[in-house]
Backbone as a chain_set.jsonl record, in Angstrom:
{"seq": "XXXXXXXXXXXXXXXXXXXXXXXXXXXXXXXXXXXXXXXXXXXXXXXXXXXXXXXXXXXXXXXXXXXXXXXXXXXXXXXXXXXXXXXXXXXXXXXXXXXXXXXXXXXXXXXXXXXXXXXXXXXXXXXXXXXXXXXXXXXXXXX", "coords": {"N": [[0.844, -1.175, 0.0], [0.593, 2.542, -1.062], [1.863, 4.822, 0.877], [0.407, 7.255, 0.255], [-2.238, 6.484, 0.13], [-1.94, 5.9, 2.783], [-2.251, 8.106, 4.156], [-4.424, 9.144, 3.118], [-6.784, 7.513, 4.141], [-5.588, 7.671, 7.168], [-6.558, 10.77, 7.068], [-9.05, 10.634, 6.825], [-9.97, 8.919, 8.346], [-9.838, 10.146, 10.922], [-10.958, 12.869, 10.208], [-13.949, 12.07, 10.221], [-13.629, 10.977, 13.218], [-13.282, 13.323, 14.719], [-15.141, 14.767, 13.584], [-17.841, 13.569, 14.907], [-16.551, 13.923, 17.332], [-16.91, 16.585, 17.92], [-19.682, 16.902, 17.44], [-20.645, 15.631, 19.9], [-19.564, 17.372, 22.065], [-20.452, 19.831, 21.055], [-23.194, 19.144, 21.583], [-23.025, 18.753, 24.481], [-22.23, 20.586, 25.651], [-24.091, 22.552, 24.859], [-26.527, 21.618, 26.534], [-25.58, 21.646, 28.628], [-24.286, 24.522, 29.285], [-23.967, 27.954, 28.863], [-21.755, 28.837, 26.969], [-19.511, 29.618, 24.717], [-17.448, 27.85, 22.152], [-14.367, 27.153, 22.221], [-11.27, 27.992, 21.121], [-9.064, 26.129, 21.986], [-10.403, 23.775, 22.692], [-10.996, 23.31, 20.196], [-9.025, 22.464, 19.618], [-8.239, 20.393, 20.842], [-9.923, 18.475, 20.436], [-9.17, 17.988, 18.067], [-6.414, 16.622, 18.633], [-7.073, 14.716, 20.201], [-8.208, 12.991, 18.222], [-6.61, 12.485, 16.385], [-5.05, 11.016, 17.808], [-6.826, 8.772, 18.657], [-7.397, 7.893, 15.907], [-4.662, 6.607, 15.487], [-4.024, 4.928, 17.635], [-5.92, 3.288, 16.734], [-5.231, 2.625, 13.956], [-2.587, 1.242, 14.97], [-3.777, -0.822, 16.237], [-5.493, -2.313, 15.092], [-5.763, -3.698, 12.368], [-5.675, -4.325, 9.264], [-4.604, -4.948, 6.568], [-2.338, -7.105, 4.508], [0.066, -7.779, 5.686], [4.544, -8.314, 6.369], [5.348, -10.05, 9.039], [7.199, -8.922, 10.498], [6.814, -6.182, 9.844], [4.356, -5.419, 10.231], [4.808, -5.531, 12.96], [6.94, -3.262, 13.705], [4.894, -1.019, 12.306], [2.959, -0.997, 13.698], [4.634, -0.668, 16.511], [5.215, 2.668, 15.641], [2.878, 3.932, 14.978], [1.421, 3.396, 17.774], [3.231, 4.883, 19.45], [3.478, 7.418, 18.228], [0.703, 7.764, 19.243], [0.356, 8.203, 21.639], [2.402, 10.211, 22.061], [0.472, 12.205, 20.808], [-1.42, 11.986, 23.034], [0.061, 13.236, 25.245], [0.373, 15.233, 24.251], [-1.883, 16.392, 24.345], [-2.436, 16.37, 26.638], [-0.753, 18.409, 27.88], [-2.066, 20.917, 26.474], [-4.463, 20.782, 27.383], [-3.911, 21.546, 29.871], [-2.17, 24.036, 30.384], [-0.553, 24.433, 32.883], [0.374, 22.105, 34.16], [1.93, 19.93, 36.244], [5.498, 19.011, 35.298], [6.722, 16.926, 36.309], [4.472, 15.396, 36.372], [3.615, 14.588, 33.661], [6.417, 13.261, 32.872], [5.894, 11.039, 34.433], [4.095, 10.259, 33.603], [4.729, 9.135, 30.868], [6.803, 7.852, 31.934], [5.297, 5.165, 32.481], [3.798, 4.973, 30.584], [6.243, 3.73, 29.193], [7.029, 1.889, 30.607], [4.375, -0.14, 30.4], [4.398, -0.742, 27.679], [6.932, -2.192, 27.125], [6.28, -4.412, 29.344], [4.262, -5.56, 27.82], [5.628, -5.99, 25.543], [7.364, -8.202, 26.222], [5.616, -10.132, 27.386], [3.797, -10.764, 25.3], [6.542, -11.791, 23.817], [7.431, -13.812, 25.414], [5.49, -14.876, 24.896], [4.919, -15.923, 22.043], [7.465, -16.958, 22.591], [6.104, -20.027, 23.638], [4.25, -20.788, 22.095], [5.382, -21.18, 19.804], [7.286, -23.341, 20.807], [5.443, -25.853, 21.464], [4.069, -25.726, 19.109], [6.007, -27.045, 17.769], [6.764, -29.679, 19.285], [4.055, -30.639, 18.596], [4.306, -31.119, 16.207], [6.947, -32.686, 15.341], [5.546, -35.435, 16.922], [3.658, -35.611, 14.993], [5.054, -36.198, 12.786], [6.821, -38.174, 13.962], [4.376, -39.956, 14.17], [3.504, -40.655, 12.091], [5.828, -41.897, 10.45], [6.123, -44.584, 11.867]], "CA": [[0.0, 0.0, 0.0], [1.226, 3.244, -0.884], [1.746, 6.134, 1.366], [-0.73, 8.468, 0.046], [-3.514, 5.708, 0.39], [-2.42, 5.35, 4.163], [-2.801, 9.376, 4.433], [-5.926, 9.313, 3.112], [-7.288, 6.319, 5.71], [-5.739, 8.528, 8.11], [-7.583, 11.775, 7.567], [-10.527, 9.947, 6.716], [-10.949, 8.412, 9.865], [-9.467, 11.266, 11.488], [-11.848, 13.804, 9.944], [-14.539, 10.917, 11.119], [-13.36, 10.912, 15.105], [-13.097, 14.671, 14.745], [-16.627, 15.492, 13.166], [-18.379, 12.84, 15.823], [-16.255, 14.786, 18.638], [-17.677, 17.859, 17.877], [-20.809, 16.74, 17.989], [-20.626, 15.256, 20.965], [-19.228, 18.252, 22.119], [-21.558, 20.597, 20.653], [-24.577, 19.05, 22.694], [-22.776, 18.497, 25.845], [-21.987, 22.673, 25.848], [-25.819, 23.27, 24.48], [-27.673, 21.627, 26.963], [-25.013, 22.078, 30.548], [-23.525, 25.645, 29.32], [-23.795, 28.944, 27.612], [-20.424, 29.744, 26.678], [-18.88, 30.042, 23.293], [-16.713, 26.998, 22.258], [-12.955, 27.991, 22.631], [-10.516, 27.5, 19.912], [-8.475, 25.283, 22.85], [-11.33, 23.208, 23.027], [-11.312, 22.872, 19.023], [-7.306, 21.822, 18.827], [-8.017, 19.369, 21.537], [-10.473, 17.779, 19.384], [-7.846, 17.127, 16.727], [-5.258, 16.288, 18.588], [-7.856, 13.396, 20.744], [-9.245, 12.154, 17.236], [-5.699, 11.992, 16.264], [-4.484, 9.821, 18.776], [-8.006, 8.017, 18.521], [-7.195, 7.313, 14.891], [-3.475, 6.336, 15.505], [-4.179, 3.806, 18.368], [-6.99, 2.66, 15.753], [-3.882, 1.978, 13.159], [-1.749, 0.306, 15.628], [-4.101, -2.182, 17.448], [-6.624, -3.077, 13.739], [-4.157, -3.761, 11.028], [-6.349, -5.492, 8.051], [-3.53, -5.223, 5.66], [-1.524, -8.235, 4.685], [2.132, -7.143, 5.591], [4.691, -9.204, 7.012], [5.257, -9.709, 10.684], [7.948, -7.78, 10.858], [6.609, -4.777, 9.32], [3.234, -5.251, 11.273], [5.703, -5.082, 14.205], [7.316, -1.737, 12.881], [3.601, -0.11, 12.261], [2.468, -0.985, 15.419], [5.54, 0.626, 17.561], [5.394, 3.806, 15.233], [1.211, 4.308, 15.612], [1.18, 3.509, 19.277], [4.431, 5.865, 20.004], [2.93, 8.573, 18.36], [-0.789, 8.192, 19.274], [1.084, 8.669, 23.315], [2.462, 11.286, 21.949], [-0.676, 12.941, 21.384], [-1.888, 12.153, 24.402], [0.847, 13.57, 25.848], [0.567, 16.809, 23.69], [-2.975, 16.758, 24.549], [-2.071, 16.482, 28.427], [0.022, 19.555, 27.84], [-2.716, 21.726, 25.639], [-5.842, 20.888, 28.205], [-3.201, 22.062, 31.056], [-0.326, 24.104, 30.473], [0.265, 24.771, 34.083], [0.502, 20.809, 34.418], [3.284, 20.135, 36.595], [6.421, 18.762, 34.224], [6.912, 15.598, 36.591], [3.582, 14.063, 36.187], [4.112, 14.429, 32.326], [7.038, 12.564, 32.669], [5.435, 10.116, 35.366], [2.964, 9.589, 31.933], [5.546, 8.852, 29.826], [7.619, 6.401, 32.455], [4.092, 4.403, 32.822], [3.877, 4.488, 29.244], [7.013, 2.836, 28.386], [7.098, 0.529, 31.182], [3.594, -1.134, 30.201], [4.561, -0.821, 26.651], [7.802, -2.949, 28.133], [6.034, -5.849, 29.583], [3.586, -6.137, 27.048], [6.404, -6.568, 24.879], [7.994, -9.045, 26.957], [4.739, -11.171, 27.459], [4.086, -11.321, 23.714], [7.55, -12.704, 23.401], [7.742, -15.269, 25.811], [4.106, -16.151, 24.504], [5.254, -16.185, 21.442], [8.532, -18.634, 22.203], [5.92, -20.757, 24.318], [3.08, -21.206, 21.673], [6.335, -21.979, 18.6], [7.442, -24.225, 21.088], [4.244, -26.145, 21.302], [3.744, -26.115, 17.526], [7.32, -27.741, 17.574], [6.474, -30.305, 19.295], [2.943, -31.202, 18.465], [4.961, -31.363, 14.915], [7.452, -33.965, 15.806], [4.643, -36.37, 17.317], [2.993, -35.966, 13.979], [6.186, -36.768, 12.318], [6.835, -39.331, 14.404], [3.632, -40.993, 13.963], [3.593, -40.989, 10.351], [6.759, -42.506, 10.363], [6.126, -45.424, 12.79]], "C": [[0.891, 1.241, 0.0], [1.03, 4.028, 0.459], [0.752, 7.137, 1.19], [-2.234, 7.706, 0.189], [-3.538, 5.793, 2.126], [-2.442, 6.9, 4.629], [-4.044, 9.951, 4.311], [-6.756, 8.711, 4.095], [-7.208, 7.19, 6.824], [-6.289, 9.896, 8.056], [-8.586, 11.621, 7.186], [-10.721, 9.472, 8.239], [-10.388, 9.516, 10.755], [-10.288, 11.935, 11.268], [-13.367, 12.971, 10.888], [-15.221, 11.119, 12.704], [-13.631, 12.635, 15.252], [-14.879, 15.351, 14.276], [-17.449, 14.681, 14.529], [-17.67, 13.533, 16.734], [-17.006, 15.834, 18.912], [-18.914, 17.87, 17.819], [-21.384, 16.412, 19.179], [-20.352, 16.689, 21.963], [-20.253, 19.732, 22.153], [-22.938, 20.273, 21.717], [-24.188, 18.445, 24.076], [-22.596, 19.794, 26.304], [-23.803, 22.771, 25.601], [-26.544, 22.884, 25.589], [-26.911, 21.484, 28.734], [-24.626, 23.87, 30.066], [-23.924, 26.799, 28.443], [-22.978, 29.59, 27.136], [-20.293, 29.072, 25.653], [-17.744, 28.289, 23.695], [-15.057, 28.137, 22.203], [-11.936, 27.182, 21.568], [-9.287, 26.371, 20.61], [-8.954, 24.241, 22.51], [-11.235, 22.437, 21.294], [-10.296, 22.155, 18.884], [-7.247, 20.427, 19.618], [-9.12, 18.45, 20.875], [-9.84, 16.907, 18.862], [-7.022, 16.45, 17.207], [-6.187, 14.705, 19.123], [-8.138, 12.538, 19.125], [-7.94, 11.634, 16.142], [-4.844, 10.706, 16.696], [-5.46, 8.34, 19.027], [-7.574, 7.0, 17.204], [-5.518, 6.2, 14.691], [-3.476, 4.944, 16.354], [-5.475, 2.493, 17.255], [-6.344, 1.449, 14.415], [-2.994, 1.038, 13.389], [-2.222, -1.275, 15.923], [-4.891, -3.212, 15.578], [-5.626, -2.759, 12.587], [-5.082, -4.777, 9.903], [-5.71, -5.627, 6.533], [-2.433, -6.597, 6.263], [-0.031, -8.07, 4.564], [2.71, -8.135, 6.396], [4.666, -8.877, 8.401], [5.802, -8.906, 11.126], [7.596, -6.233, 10.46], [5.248, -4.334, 9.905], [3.605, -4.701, 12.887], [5.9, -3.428, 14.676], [5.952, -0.668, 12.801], [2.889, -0.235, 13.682], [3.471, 0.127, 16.323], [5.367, 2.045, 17.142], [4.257, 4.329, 15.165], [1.158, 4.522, 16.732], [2.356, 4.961, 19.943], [3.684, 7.388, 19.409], [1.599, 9.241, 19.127], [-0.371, 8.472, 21.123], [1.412, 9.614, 23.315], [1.431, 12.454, 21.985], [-1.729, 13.24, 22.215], [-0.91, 12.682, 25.398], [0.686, 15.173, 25.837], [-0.808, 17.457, 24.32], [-3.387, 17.29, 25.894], [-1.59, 18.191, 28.652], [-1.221, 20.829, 27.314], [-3.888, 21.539, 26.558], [-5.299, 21.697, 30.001], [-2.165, 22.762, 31.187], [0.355, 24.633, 31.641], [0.275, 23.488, 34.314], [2.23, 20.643, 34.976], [3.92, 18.846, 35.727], [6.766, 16.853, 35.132], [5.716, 14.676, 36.318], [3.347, 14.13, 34.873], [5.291, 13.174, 32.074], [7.084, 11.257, 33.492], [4.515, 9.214, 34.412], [3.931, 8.59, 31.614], [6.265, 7.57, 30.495], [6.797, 5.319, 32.555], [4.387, 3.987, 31.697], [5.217, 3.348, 28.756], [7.449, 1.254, 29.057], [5.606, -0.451, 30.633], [3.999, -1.449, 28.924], [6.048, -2.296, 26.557], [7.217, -4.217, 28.114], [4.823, -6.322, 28.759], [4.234, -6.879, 25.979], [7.221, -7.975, 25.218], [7.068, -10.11, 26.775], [4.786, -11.346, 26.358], [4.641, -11.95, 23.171], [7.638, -13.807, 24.228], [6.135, -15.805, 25.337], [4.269, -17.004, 23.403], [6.241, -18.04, 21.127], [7.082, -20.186, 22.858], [4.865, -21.558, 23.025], [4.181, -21.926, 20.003], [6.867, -23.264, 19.291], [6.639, -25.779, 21.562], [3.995, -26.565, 19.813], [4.646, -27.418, 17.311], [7.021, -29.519, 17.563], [5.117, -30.918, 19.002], [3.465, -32.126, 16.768], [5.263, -32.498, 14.744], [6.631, -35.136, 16.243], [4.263, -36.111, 16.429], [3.906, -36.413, 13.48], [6.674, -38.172, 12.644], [5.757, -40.662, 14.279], [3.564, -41.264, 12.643], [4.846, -41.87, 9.818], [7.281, -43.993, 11.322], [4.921, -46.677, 11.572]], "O": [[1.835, 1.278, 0.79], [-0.004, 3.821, 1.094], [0.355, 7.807, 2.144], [-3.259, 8.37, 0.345], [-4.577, 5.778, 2.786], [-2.738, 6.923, 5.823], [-4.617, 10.821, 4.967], [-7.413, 9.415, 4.862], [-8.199, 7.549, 7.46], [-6.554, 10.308, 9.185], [-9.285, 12.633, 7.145], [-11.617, 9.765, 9.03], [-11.135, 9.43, 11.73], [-10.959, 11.946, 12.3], [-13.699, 13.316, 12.022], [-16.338, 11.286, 13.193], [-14.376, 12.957, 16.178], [-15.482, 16.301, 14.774], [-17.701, 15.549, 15.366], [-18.588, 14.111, 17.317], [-17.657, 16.014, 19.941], [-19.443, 18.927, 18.164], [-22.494, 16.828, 19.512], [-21.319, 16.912, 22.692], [-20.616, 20.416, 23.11], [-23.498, 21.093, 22.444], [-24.964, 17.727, 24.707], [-22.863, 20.03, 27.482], [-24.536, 23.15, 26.515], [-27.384, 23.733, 25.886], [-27.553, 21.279, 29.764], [-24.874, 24.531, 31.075], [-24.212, 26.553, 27.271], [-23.144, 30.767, 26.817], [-20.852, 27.982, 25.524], [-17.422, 27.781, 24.769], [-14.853, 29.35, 22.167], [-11.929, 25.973, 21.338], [-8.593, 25.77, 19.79], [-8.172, 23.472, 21.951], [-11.378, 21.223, 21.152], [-10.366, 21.187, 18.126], [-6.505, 19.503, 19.286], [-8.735, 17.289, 21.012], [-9.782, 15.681, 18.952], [-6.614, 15.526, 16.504], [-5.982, 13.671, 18.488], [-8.247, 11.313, 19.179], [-8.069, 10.733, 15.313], [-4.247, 9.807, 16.105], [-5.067, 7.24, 19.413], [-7.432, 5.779, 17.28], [-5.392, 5.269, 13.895], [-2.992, 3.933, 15.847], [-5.622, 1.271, 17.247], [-6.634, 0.306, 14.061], [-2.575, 0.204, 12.586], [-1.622, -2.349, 15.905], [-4.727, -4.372, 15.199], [-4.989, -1.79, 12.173], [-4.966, -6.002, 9.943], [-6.197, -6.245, 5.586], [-1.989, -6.974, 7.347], [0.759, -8.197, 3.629], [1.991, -8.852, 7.092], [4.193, -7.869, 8.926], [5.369, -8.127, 11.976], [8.233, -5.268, 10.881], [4.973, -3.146, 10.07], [3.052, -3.913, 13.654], [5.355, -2.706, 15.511], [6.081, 0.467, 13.261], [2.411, 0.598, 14.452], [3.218, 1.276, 16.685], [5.339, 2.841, 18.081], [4.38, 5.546, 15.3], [0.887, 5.667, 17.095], [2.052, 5.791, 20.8], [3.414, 8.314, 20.174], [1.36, 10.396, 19.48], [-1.232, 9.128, 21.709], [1.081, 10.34, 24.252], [1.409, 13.377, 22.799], [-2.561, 14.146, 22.262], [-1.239, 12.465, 26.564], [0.773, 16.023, 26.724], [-0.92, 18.622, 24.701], [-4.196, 18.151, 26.24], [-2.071, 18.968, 29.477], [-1.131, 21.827, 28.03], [-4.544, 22.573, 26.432], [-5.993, 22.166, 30.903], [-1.238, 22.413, 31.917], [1.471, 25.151, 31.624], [0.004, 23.621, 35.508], [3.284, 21.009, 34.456], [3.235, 17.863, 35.445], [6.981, 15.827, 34.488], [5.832, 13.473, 36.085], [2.386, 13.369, 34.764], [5.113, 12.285, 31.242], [8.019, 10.465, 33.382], [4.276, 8.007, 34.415], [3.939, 7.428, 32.019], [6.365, 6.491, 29.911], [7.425, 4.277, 32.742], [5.037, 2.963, 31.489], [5.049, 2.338, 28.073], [7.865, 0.188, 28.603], [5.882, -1.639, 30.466], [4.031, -2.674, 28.806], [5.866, -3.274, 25.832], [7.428, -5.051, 27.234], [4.376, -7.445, 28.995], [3.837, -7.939, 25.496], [7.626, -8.696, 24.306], [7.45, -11.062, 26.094], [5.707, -12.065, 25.97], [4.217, -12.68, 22.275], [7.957, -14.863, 23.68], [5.743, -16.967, 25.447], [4.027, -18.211, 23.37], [6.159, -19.091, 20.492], [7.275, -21.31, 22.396], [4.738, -22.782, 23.032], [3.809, -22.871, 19.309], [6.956, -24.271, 18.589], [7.321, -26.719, 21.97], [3.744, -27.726, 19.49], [4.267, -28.497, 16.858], [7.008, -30.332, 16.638], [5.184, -32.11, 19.3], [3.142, -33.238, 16.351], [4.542, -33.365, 14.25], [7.178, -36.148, 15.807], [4.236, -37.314, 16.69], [3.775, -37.623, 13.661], [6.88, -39.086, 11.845], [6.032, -41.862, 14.278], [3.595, -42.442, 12.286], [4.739, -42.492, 8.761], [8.442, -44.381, 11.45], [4.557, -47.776, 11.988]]}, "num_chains": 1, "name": "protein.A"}
């Protein structure tokens, strides 16, 4: 798949998350508030429907790529779509104190961490399993 197909996907479903926000949005101000939306209010939209769409990319993959490159699109979706929850953290607060930003971010990479970890020893546990279920077929066919 080119590039310009997976830009389109992404501000397609981006535009998407972003029009459904604002609606949501729109009648949660209309019927608690009478104040004016706030152009804050609009960027945090984008940046949520961003990170919406990005975690969307990472986790639902219905392209046939290999593993390794499924791998690769995964880390580089999820890393950013943190990012914009990060940015977003920053833009809904910018007096947010700077340690629990980076209290985010140490969370973030530690679960990101042992998810990676589990995956792999699931991984070796469920090839090692195949392995042998293999061999006992092998073996019986050959008996």
């Amino acid at each position: 798949m080119k590039l310009s197909q997976y830009l389109k996907h992404f501000l397609k479903d981006t535009s998407k998350a972003s029009g459904c926000l604002m609606i949501i949005v729109a009648i949660f101000l209309g019927l608690n508030s009478i104040e004016t939306i706030k152009a804050s209010l609009l960027w945090q939209i984008i940046v949520i429907a961003s990170a919406y769409t990005l975690f969307k990319f990472a986790f639902v993959n219905n392209l046939d790529l290999g593993k390794k490159t499924q791998l690769i699109l995964f880390i580089i979706y999820s890393t950013l779509a943190n990012m914009m929850v990060v940015l977003w953290l920053c833009l809904i607060s910018p007096n947010i104190d700077s340690n629990l930003i980076i209290m985010y971010i140490i969370v973030i990479l530690i679960v990101k961490g042992a998810a990676f970890a589990m995956m792999y020893i699931d991984g070796q546990e469920q090839a090692k399993q195949l392995n042998e279920k293999l061999s006992e077929y092998k073996n019986g066919i050959n008996e």
